[in-house]
C-alpha positions as CSV (number, residue, x, y, z in Angstrom):
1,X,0.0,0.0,0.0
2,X,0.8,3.3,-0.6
3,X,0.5,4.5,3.1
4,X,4.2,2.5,4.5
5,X,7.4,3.6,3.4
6,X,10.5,0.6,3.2
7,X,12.7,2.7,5.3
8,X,16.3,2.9,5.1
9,X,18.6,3.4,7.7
10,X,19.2,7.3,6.4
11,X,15.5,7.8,6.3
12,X,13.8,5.7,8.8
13,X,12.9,8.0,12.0
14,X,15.8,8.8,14.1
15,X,14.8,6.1,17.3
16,X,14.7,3.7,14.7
17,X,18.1,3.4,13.7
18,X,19.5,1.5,16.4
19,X,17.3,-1.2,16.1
20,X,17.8,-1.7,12.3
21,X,21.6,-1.9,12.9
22,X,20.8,-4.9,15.4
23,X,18.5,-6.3,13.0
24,X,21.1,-5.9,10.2
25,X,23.5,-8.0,13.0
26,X,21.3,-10.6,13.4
27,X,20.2,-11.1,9.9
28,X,22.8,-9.8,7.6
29,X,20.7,-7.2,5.8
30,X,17.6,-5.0,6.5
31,X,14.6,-6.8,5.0
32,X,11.6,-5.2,3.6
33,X,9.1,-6.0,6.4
34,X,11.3,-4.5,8.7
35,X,12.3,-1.2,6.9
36,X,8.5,-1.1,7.1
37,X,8.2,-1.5,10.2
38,X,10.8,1.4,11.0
39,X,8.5,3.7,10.7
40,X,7.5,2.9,13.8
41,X,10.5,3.2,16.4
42,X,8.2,1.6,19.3
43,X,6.9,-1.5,16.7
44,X,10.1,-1.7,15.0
45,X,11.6,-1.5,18.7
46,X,9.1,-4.5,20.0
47,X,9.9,-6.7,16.6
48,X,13.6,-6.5,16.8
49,X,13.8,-7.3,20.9
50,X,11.3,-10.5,20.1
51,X,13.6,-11.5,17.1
52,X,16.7,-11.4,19.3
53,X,15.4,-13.3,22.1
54,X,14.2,-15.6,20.4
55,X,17.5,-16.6,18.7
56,X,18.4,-17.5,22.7
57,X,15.4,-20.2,22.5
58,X,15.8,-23.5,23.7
59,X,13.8,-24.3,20.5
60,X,16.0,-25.1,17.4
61,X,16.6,-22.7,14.3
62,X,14.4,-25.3,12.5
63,X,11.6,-25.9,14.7
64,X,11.3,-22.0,15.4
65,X,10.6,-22.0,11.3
66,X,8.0,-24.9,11.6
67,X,6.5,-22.3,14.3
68,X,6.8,-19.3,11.7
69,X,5.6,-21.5,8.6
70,X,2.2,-22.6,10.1
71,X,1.3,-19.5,11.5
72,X,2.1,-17.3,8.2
73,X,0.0,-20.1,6.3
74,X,-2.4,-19.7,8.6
75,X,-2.2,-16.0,8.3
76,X,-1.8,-16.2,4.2
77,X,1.3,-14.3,4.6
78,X,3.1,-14.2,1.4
79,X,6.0,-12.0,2.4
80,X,6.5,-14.2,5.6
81,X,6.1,-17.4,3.6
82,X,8.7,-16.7,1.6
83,X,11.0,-15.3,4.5
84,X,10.2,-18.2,6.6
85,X,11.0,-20.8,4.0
86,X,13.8,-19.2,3.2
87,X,15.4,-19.3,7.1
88,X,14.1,-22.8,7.1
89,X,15.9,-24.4,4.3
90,X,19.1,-22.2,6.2
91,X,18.4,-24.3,9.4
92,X,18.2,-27.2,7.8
93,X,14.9,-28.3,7.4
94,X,14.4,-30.8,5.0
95,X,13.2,-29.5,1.9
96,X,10.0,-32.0,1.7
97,X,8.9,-30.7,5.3
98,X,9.3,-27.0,4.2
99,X,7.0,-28.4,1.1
100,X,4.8,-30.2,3.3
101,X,4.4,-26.8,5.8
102,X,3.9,-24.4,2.9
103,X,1.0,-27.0,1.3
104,X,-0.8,-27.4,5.0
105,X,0.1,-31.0,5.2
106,X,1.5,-33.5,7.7
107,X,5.1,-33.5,8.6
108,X,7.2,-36.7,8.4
109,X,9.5,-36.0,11.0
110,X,6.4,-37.0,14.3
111,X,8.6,-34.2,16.4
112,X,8.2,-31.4,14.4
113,X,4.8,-32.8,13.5
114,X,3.7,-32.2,17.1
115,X,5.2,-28.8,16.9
116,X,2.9,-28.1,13.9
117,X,0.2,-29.3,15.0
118,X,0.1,-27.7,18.3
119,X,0.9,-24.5,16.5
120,X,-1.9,-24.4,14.4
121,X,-4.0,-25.8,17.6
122,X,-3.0,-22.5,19.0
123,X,-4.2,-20.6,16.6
124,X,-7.3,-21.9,15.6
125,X,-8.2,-22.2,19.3
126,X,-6.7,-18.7,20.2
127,X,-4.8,-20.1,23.1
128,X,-7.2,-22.7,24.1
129,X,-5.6,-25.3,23.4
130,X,-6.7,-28.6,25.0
131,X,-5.3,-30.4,27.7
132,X,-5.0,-33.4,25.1
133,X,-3.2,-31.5,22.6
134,X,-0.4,-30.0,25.4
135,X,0.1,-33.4,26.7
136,X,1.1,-34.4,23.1
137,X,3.5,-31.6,22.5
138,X,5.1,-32.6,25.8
139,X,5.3,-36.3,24.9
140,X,6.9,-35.2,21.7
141,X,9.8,-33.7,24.2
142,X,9.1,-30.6,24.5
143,X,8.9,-28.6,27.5
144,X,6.9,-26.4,29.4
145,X,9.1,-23.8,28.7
146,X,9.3,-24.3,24.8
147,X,5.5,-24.2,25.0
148,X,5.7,-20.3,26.2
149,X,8.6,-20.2,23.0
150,X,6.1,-21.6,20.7
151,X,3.9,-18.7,22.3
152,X,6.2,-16.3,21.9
153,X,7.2,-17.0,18.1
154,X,3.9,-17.2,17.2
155,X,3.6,-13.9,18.8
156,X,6.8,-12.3,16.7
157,X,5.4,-14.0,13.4
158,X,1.3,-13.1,13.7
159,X,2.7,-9.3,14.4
160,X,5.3,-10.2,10.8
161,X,2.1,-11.7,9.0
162,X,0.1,-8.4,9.8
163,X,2.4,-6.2,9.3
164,X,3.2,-7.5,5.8
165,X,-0.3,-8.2,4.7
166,X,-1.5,-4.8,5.9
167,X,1.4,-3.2,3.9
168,X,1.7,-5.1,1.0
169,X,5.3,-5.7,1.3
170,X,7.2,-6.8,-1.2
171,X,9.2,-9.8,-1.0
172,X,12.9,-9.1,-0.9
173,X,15.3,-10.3,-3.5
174,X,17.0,-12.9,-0.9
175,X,13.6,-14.9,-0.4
176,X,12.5,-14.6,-4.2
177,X,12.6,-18.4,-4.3
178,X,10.3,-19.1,-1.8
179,X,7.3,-16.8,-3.3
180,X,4.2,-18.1,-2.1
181,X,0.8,-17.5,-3.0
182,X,-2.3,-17.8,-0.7
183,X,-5.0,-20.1,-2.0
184,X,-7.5,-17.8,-0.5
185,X,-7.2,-15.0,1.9
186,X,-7.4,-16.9,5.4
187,X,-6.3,-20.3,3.6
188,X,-5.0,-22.6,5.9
């Protein structure tokens, strides 16, 4: 839309700055969605502290992207899509489980499945989830703390997913070959 500006460092708001230098640290560049975002130092502020402390999760690089891909499905992100499969195939998910998340179908690997599964739980339930469904994520290993890191990267992701879809943000150049396409607005 024509209302957000992709900031850049020299024209992003003053209290802004900072945090896209840390972002440019932790990712290696400044990407789209959050030169958006910069033109809000408090949002941009919020999205880069989340980012960072969630690279100190107990939950692996890969499962964080299982987290990030059902939720932007979900959410029928395209920007974050593409992002997310992107940083998965970095963390080493296996190409047919990024497939497999990006199509809404079931994961081979019955950990990560959990994981995906309870994710999506999450979110159709709005934090309902049953007392079946937890005991299943915990049986698949996980622990009560990764539960609140699943919370939290859903969190960091929905607030992605909006931001992108609300601005129309164009997918950067480094996650080109991961465009996605919603099915249908809402598809999951």
């Amino acid at each position: 839309m024509d209302n957000f500006s992709i900031h850049t460092p020299e024209s992003a708001p003053e209290a802004s700055r900072e945090a896209l230098d840390r972002l440019r640290t932790n990712v290696g560049f400044i990407p789209n969605l959050a030169a958006t975002i910069a033109g809000s130092p408090t949002a941009l502020q919020g999205f880069v502290a989340m980012q960072t402390s969630l690279r100190g999760s107990d939950l692996a690089p890969a499962e964080r992207e299982v987290v990030g891909l059902t939720v932007s499905r979900e959410n029928a992100s395209p920007y974050s899509m593409a992002a997310h499969s992107t940083l998965a195939e970095r963390a080493g998910l296996p190409p047919e489980e990024i497939a497999s998340l990006r199509a809404g179908e079931n994961l081979t690997d019955a950990r990560l499945e959990a994981l995906h599964v309870f994710t999506a739980e999450l979110l159709a339930s709005r934090g309902h989830v049953s007392a079946d469904q937890l005991a299943e994520l915990l049986a698949a290993g996980y622990s009560p703390e990764n539960v609140l890191e699943v919370v939290t990267q859903v969190a960091y992701t929905t607030m992605a997913n909006l931001v992108a879809n609300i601005a129309a943000t164009p997918v950067d150049a480094a996650f080109e070959a991961h465009r996605w396409t919603a099915v249908s607005a809402g598809a999951s």
